[in-house]
C-alpha positions as CSV (number, residue, x, y, z in Angstrom):
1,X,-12.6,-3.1,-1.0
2,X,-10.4,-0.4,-2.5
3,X,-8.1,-1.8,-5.7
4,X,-4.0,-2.4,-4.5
5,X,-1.6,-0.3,-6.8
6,X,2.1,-1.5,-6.7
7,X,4.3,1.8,-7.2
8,X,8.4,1.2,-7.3
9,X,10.5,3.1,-5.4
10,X,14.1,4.1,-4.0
11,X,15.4,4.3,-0.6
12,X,16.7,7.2,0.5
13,X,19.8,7.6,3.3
14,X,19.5,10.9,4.1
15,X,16.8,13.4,5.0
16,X,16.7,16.7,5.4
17,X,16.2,20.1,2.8
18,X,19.8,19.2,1.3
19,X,18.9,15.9,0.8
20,X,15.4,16.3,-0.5
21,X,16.6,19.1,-3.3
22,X,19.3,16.3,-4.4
23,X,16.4,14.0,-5.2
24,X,14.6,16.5,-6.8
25,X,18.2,17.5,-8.9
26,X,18.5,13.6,-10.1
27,X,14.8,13.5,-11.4
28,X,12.5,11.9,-8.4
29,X,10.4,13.3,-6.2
30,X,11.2,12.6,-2.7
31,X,8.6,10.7,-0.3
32,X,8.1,9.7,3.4
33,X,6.1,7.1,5.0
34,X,5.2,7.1,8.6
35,X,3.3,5.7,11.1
36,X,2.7,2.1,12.0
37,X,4.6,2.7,15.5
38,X,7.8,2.6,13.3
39,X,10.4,4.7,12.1
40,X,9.7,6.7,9.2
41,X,10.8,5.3,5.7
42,X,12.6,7.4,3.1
43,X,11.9,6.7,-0.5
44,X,12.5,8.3,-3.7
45,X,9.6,8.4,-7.0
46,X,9.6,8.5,-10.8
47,X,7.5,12.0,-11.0
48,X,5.4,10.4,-13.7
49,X,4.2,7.7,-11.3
50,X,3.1,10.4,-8.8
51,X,1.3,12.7,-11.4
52,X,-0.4,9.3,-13.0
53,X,-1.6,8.4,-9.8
54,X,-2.8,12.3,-8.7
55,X,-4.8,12.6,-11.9
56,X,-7.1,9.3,-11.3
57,X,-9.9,9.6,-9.7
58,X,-10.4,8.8,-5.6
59,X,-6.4,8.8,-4.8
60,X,-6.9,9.6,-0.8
61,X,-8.7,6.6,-0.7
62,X,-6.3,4.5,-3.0
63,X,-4.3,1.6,-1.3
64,X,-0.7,1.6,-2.8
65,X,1.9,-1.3,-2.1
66,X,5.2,0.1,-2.3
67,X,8.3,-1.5,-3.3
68,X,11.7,-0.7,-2.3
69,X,13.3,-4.4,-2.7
70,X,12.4,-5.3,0.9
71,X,9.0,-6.1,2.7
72,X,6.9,-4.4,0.4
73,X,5.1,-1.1,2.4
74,X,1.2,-0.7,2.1
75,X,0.3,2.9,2.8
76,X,-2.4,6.1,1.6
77,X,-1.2,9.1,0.2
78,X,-2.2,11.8,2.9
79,X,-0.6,14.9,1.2
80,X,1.5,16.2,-1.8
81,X,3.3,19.8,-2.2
82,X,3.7,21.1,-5.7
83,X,5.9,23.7,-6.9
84,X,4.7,27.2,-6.4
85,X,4.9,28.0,-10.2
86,X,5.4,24.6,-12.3
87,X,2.5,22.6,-9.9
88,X,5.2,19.5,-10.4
89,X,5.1,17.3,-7.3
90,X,8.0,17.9,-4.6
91,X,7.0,15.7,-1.9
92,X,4.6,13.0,-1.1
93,X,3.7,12.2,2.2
94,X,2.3,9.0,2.6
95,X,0.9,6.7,5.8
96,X,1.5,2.6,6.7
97,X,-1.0,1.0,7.0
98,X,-1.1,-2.0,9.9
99,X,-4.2,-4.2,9.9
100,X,-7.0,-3.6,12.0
101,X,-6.2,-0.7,11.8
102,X,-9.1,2.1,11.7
103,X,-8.3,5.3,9.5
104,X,-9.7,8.1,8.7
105,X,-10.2,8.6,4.6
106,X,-11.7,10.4,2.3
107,X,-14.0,7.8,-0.1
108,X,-14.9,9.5,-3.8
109,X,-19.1,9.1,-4.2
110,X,-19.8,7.7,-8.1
111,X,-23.0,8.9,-9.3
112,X,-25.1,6.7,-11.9
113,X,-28.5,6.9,-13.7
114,X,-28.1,10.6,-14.4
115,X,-29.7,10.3,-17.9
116,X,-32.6,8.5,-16.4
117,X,-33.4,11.3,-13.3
118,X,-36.9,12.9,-14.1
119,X,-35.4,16.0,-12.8
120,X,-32.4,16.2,-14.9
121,X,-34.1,15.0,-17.8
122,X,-36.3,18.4,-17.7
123,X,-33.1,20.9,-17.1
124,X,-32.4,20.9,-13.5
125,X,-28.8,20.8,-12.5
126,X,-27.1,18.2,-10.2
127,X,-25.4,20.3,-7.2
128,X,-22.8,18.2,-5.5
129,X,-22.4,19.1,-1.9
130,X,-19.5,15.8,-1.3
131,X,-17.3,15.0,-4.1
132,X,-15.9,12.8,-1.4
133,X,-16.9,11.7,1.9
134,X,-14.6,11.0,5.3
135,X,-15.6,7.8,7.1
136,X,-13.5,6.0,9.7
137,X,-13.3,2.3,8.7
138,X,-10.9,-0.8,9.0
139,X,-7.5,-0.3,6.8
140,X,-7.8,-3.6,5.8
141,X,-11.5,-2.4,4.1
142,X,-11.0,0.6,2.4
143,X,-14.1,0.9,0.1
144,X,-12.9,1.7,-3.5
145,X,-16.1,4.4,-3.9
146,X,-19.7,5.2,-2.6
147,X,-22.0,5.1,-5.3
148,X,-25.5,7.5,-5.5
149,X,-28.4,6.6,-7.5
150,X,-30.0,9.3,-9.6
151,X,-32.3,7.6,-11.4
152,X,-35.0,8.2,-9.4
153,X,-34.8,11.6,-8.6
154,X,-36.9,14.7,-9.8
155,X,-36.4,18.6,-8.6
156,X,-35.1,19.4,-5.1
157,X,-35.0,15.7,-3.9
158,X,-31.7,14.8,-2.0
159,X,-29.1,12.2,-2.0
160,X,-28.2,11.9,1.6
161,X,-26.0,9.7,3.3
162,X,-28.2,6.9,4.3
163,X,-29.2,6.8,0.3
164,X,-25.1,6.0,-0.8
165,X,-24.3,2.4,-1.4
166,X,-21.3,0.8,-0.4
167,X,-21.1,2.1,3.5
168,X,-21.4,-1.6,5.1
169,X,-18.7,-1.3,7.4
170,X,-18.0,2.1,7.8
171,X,-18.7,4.9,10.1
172,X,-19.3,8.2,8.8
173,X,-17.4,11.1,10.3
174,X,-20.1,13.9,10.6
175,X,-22.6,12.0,12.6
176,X,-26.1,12.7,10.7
177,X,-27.6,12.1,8.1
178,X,-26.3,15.0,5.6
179,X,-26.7,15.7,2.0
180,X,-24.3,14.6,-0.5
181,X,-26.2,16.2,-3.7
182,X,-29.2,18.1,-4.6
183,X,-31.4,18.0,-8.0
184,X,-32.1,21.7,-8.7
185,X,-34.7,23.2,-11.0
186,X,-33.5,25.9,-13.3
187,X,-35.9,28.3,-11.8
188,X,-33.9,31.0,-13.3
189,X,-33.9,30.1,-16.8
190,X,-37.7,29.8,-16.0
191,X,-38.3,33.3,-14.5
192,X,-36.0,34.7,-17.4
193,X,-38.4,33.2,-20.2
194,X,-41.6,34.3,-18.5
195,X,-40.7,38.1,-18.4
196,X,-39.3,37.4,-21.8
197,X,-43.1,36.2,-22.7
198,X,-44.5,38.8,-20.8
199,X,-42.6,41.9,-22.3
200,X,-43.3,40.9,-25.8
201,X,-47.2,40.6,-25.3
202,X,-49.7,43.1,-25.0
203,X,-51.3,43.3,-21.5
204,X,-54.7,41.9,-21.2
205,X,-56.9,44.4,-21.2
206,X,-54.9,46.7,-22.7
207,X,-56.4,49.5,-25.4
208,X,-54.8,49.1,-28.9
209,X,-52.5,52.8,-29.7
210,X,-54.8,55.4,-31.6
211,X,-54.1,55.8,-35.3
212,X,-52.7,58.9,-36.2
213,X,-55.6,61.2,-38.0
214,X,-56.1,61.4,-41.5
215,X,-54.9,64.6,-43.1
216,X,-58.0,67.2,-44.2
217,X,-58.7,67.0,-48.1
218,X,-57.7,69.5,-49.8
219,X,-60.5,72.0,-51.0
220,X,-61.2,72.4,-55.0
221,X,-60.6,76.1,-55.9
């Protein structure tokens, strides 16, 4: 079960572009929340809470309570728009959550025992295919992460879905078994040292250069 963060927040009476740009003009970062077969709920953010929350790991999958001085609103962030040039947040968008529910979201894999894989050990290199991985589950059981075992990998074995812990109760959205990572050798650091070997050693077989002939003695007069 994914950790509750309690954000504050303001209410907001109007909507609209006018509206949003005099949010942005008194320092917050103007927010929605819809869904929940209600009307949509206009709020207002300290810009530090948002970017906080935006540079910790697994945020699509982070439940936040909201408070606004009323009920207090649990919801998922489902999209943010940044600033063409500065990247500061301008709007969050963010969805209600009802119980028994069942989202869609986006669940950030964890992987451990990377000092321990065989294969990483020698120099191959961990190629993530899933950062994060969509399921459809209960909003009342949003897992937290999906963790990945490494420890007993060695070159070219997988981690596939069926390997991840943490899926009880949860339905993955591309129906097979896919591949979240892959160990890979470092064939090409291998192939670059051979010829490397190969250029600086004589080839077997091969007959030494002939020595330059000595020079005639020169005759007594």
């Amino acid at each position: 079960m994914a950790n509750v963060v309690t954000i504050e927040a303001e209410v907001r009476a109007r909507s609209g572009k006018g509206a949003a740009r005099a949010t942005r003009r008194a320092g917050k970062v103007p927010a929605v929340i819809y869904g929940g077969k209600q009307e949509p709920s206009l709020i207002a953010l300290d810009p530090r809470v948002v970017i906080r929350e935006l540079h910790r790991a697994g945020w699509q999958s982070r439940l936040y309570e909201i408070q606004t001085g009323a009920e207090p609103i649990r919801a998922l962030i489902r999209g943010v728009q940044f600033h063409p040039v500065s990247d500061a947040p301008e709007h969050v968008d963010f969805q209600r959550l009802v119980g028994g529910q069942q989202i869609k979201v986006a669940v950030p894999v964890h992987f451990e025992n990377d000092g321990i894989s065989p294969g990483l050990k020698r120099g191959a290199v961990l190629n993530v295919v899933r950062h994060a991985v969509e399921v459809y589950c209960d909003s009342d059981h949003i897992p937290e992460q999906f963790t990945a075992d490494l420890g007993p990998l060695d070159f070219n074995d997988n981690v596939r879905w069926h390997d991840l812990k943490g899926t009880e109760n949860v339905k993955p959205v591309i129906a097979r078994d896919f591949v979240v990572a892959t160990v890979v050798p470092p064939t090409k650091i291998e192939v670059a040292a051979t010829d490397a070997a190969a250029g600086a050693a004589p080839a077997a077989g091969a007959k030494a250069p002939a020595k330059a002939p000595a020079k005639a003695a020169a005759k007594k007069g």
